[in-house]
Structure formats: C-alpha cells, structure tokens
ZAKEKE-589763 format. One record per atom (N, C-alpha, C): x, y, z; residue in three letters; residue number from 0; atom name. Coordinates in steps of 0.05 Angstrom, whole numbers. Atoms other than C-alpha are relative to their C-alpha. Layout:
<sites>
{u: X&v: Y&w: Z&r: ALA&k: NUM&a: CA} .
...
</sites>
This chain:
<sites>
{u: -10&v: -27&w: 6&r: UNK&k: 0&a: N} .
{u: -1129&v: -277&w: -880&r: UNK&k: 0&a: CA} .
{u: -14&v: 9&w: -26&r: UNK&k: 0&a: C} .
{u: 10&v: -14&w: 23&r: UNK&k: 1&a: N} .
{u: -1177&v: -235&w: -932&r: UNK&k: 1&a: CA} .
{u: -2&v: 29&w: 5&r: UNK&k: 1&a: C} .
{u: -7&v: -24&w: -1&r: UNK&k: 2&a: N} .
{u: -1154&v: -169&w: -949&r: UNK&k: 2&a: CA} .
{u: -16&v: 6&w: -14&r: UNK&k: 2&a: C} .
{u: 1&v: -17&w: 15&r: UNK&k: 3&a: N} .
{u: -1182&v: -121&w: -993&r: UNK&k: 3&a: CA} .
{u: 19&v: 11&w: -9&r: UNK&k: 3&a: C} .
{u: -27&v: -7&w: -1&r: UNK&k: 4&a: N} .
{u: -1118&v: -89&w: -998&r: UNK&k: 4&a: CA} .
{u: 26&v: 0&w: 14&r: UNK&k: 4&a: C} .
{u: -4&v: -1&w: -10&r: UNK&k: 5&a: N} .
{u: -1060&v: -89&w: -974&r: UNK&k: 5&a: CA} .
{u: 26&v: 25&w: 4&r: UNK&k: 5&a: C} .
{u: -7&v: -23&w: 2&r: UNK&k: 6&a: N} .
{u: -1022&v: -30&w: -942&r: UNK&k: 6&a: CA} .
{u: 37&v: -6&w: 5&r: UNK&k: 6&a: C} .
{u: -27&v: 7&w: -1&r: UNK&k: 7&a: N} .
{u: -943&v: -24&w: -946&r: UNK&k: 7&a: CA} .
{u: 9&v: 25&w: 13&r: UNK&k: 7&a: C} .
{u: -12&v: -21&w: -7&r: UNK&k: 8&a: N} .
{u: -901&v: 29&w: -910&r: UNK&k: 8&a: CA} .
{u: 34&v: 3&w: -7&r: UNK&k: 8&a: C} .
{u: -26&v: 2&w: 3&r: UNK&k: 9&a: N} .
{u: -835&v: 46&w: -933&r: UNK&k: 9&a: CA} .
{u: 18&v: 27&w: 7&r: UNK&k: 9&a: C} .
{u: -14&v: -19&w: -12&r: UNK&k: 10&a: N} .
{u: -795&v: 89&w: -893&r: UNK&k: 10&a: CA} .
{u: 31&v: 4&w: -12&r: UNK&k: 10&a: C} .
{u: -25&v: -5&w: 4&r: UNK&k: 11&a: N} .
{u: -723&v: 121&w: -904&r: UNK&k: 11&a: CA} .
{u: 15&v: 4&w: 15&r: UNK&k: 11&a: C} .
{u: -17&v: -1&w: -22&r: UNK&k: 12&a: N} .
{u: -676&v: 95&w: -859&r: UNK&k: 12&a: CA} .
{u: 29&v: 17&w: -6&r: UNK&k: 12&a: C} .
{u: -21&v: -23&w: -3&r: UNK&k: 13&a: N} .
{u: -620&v: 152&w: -855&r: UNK&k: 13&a: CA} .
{u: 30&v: -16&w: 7&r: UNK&k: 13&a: C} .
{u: -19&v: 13&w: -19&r: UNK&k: 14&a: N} .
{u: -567&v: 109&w: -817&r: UNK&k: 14&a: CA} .
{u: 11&v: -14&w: -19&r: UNK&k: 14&a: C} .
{u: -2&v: 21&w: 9&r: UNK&k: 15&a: N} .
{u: -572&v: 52&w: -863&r: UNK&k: 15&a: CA} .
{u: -4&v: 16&w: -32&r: UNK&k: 15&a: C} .
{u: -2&v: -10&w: 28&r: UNK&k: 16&a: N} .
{u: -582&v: 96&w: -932&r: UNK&k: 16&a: CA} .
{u: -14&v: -25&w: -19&r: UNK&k: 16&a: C} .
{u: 22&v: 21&w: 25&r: UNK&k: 17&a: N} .
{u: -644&v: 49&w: -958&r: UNK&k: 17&a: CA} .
{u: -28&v: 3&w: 16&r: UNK&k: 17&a: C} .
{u: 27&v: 0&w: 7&r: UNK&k: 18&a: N} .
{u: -715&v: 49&w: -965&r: UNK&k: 18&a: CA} .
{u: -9&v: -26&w: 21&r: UNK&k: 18&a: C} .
{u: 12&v: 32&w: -10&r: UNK&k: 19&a: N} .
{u: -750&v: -11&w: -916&r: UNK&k: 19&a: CA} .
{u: -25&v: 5&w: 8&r: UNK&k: 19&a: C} .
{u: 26&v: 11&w: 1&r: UNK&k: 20&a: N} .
{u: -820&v: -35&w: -925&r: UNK&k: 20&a: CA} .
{u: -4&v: -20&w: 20&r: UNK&k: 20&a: C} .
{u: 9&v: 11&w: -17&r: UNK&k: 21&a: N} .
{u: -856&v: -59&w: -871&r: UNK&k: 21&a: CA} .
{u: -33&v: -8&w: -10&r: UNK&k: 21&a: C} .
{u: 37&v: -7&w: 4&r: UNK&k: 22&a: N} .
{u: -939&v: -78&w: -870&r: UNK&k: 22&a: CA} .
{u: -7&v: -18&w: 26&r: UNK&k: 22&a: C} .
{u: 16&v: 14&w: -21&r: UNK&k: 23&a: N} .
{u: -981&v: -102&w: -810&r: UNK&k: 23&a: CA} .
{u: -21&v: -16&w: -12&r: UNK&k: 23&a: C} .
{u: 13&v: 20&w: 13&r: UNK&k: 24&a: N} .
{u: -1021&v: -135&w: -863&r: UNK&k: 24&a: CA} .
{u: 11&v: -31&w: 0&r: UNK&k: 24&a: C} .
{u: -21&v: 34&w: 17&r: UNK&k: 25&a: N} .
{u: -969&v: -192&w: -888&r: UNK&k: 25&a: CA} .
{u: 26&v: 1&w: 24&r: UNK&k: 25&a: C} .
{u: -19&v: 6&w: -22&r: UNK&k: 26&a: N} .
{u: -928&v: -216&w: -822&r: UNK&k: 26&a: CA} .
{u: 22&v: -17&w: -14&r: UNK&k: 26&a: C} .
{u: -31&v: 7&w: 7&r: UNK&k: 27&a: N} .
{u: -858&v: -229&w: -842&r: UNK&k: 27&a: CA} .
{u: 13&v: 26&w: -21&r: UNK&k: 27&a: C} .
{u: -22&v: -20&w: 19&r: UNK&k: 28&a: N} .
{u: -843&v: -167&w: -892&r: UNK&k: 28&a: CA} .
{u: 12&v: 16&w: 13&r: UNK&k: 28&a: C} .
{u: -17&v: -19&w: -20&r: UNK&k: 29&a: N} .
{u: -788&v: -134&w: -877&r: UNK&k: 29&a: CA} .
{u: 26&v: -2&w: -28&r: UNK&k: 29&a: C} .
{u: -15&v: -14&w: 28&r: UNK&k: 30&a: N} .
{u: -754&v: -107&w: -949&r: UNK&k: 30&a: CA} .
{u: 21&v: 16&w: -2&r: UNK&k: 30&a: C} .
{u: -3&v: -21&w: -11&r: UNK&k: 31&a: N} .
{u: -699&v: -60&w: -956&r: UNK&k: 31&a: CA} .
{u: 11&v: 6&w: -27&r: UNK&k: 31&a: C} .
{u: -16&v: -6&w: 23&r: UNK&k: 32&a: N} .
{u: -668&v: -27&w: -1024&r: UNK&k: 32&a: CA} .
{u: 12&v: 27&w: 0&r: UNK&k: 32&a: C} .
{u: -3&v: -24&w: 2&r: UNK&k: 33&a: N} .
{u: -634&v: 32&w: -1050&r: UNK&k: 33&a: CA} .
{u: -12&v: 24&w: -3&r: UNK&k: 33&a: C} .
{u: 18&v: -9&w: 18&r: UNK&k: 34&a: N} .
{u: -684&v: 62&w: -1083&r: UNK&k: 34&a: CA} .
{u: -22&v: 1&w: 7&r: UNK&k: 34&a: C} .
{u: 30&v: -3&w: -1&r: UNK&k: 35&a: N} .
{u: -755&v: 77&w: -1078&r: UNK&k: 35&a: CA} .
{u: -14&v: -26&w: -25&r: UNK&k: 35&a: C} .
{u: 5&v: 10&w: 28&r: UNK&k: 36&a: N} .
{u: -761&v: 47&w: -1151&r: UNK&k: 36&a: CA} .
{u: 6&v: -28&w: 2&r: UNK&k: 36&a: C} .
{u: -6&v: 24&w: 3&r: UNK&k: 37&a: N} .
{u: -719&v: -15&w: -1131&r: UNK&k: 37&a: CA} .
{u: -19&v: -12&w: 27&r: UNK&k: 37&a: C} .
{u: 9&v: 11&w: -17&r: UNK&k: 38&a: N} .
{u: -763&v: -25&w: -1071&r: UNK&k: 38&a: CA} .
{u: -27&v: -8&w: -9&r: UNK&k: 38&a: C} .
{u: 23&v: 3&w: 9&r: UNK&k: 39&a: N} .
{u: -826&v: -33&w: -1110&r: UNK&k: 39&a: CA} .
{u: 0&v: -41&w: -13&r: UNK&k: 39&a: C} .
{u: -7&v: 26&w: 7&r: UNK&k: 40&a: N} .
{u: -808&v: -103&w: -1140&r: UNK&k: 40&a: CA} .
{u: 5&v: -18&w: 20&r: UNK&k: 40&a: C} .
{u: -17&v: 17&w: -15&r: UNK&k: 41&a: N} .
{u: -773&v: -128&w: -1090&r: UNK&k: 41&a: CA} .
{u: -33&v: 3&w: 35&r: UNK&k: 41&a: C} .
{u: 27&v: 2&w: -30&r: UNK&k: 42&a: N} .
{u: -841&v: -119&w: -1035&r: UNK&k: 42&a: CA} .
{u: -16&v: -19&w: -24&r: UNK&k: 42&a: C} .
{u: 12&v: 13&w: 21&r: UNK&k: 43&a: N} .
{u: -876&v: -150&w: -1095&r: UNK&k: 43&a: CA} .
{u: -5&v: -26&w: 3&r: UNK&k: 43&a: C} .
{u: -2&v: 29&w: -10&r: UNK&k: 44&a: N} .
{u: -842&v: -212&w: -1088&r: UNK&k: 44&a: CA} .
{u: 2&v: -13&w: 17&r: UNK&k: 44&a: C} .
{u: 0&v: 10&w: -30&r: UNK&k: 45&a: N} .
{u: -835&v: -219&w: -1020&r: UNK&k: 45&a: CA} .
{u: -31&v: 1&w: 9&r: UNK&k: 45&a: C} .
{u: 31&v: 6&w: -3&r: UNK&k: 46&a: N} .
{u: -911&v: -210&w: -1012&r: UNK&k: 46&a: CA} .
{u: -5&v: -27&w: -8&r: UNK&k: 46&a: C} .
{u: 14&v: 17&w: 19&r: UNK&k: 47&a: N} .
{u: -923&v: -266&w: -1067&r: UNK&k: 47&a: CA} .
{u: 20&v: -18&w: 14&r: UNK&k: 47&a: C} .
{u: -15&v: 26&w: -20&r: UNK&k: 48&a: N} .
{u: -872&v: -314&w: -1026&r: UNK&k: 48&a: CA} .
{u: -13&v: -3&w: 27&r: UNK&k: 48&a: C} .
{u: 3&v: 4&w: -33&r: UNK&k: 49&a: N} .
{u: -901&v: -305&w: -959&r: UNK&k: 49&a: CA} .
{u: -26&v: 1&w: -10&r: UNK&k: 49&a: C} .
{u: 23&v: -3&w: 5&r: UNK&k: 50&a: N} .
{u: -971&v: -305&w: -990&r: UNK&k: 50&a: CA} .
{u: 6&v: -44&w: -7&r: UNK&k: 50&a: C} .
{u: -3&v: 25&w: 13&r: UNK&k: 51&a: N} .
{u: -946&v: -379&w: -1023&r: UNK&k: 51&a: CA} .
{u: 10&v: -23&w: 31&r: UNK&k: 51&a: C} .
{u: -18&v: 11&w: -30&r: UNK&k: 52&a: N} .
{u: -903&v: -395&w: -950&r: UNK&k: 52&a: CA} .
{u: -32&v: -1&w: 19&r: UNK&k: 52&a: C} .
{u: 22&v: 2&w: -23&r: UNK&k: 53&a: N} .
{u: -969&v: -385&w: -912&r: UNK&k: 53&a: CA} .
{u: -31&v: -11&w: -10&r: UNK&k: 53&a: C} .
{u: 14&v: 7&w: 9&r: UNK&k: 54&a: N} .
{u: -1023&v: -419&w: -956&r: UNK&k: 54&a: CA} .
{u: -25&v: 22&w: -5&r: UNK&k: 54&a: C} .
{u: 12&v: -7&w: 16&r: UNK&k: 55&a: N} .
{u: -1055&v: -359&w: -976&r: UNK&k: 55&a: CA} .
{u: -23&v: 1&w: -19&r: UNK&k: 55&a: C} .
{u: 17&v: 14&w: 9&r: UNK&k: 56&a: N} .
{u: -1122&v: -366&w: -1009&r: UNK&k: 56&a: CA} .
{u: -28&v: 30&w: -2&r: UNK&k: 56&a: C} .
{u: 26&v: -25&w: 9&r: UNK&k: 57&a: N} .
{u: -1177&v: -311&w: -1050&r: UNK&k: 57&a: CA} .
{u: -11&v: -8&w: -18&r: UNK&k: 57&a: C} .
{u: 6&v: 8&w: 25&r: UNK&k: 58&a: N} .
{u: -1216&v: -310&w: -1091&r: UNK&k: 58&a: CA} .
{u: -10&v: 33&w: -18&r: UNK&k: 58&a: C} .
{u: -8&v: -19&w: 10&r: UNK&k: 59&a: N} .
{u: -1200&v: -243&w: -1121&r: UNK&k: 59&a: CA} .
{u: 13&v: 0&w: -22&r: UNK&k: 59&a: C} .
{u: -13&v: 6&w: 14&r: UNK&k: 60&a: N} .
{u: -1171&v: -232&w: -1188&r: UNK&k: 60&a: CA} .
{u: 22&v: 15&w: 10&r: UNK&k: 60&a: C} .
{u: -25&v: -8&w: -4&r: UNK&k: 61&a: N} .
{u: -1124&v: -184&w: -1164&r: UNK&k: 61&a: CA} .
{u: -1&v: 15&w: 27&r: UNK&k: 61&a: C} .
{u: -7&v: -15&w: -27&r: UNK&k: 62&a: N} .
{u: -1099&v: -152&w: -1093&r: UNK&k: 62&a: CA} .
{u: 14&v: 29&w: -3&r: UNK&k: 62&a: C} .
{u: -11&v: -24&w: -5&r: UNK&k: 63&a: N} .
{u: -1086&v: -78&w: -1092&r: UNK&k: 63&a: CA} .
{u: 24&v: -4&w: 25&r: UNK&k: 63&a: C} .
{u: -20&v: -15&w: -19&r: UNK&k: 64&a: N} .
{u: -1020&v: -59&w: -1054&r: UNK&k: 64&a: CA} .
{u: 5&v: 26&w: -1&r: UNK&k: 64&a: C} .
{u: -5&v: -23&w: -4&r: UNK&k: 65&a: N} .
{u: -1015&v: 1&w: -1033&r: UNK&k: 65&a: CA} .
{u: 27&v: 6&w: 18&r: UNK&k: 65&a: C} .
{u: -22&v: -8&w: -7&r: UNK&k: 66&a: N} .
{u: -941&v: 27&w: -1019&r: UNK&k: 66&a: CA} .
{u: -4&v: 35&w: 8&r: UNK&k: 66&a: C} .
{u: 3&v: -8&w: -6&r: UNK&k: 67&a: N} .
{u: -938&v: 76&w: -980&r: UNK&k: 67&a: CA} .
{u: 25&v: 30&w: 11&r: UNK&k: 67&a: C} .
{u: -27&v: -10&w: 3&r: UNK&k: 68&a: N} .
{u: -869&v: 124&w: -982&r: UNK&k: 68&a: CA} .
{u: -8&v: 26&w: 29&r: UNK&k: 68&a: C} .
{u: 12&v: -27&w: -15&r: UNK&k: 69&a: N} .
{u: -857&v: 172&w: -923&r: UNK&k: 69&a: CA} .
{u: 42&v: 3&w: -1&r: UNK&k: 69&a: C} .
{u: -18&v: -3&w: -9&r: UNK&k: 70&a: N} .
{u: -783&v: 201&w: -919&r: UNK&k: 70&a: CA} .
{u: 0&v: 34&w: 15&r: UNK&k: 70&a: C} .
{u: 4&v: -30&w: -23&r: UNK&k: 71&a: N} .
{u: -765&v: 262&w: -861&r: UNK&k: 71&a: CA} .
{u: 24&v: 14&w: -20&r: UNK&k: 71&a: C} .
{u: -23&v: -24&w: 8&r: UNK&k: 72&a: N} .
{u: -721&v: 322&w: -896&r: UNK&k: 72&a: CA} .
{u: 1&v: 18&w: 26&r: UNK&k: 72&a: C} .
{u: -2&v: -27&w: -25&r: UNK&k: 73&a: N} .
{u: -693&v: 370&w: -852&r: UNK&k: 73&a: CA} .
{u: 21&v: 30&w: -16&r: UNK&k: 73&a: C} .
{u: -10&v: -25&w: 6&r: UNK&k: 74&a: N} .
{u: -669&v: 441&w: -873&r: UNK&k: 74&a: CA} .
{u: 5&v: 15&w: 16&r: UNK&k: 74&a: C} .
{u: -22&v: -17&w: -18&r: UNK&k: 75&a: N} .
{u: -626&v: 495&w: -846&r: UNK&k: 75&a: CA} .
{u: -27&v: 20&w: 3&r: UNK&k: 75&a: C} .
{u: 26&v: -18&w: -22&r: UNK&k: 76&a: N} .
{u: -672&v: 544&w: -796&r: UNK&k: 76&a: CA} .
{u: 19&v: 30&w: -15&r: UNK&k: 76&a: C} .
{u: -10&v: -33&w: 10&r: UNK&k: 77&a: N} .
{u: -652&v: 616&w: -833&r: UNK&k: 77&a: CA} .
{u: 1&v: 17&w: 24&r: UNK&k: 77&a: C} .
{u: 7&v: -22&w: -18&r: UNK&k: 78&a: N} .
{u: -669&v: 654&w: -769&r: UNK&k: 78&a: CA} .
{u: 17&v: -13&w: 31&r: UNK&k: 78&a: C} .
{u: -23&v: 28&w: -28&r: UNK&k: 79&a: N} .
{u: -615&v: 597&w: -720&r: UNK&k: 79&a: CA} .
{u: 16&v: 19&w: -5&r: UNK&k: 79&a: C} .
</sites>
C-alpha cells in the first residue's frame, strides 16, 4: 500500500446528528463525531492505528490527508 495521499470523506449523517469519515484508501475507517472539528483528530488516529494494525511501510516524511467535508442543506422553496 503506497499512497501519495490519502483521501477522506466525511459526510453528515442527519439521522444520527454526526459527521462520519469514511476513505477507500485506508480499509477499516469508519469515524464518527459531533463536530467537523472533533472529526479531524479522531480520523487522525484511526489512520495511524490501522496504518500500525496493518504493517504499513513508506518512506515518505509525511502523508497528506486530505478530508474531505460534504454536508446536504435543504431550504424552504418560496414559490411551494
């Protein structure tokens, strides 16, 4: 497994009233916080555990993550 980067998606589950990070990069994340802000840390470390859980191995000084925020708004139709 050699990335260049890796990409994170963190959606806003509505139902559940939290933030969850997914990536097709790093197989096993699956994050979820209040916050946008609290979700940043917390993908952080779960990367660097499942990077340590799966023997992992670069020779890079550092790995860009790229988080990736998408939440849906919906507003009232003026003309309904």
């Amino acid at each position: 497994m050699k990335h260049v980067s890796i990409v994170v998606r963190a959606e806003w589950d509505e139902e559940a009233s939290v933030w969850v990070a997914s990536s097709s990069d790093i197989d096993g994340l699956a994050v979820e916080a209040d916050t946008l802000e609290a979700l940043e840390p917390k993908v952080i470390a779960a990367i660097t555990d499942l990077f340590e859980l799966n023997g992992f191995t670069s020779d890079l000084p550092e790995i860009p993550v790229h988080i990736m925020a998408e939440q849906l708004v919906r507003i009232p139709n003026p003309s309904y």
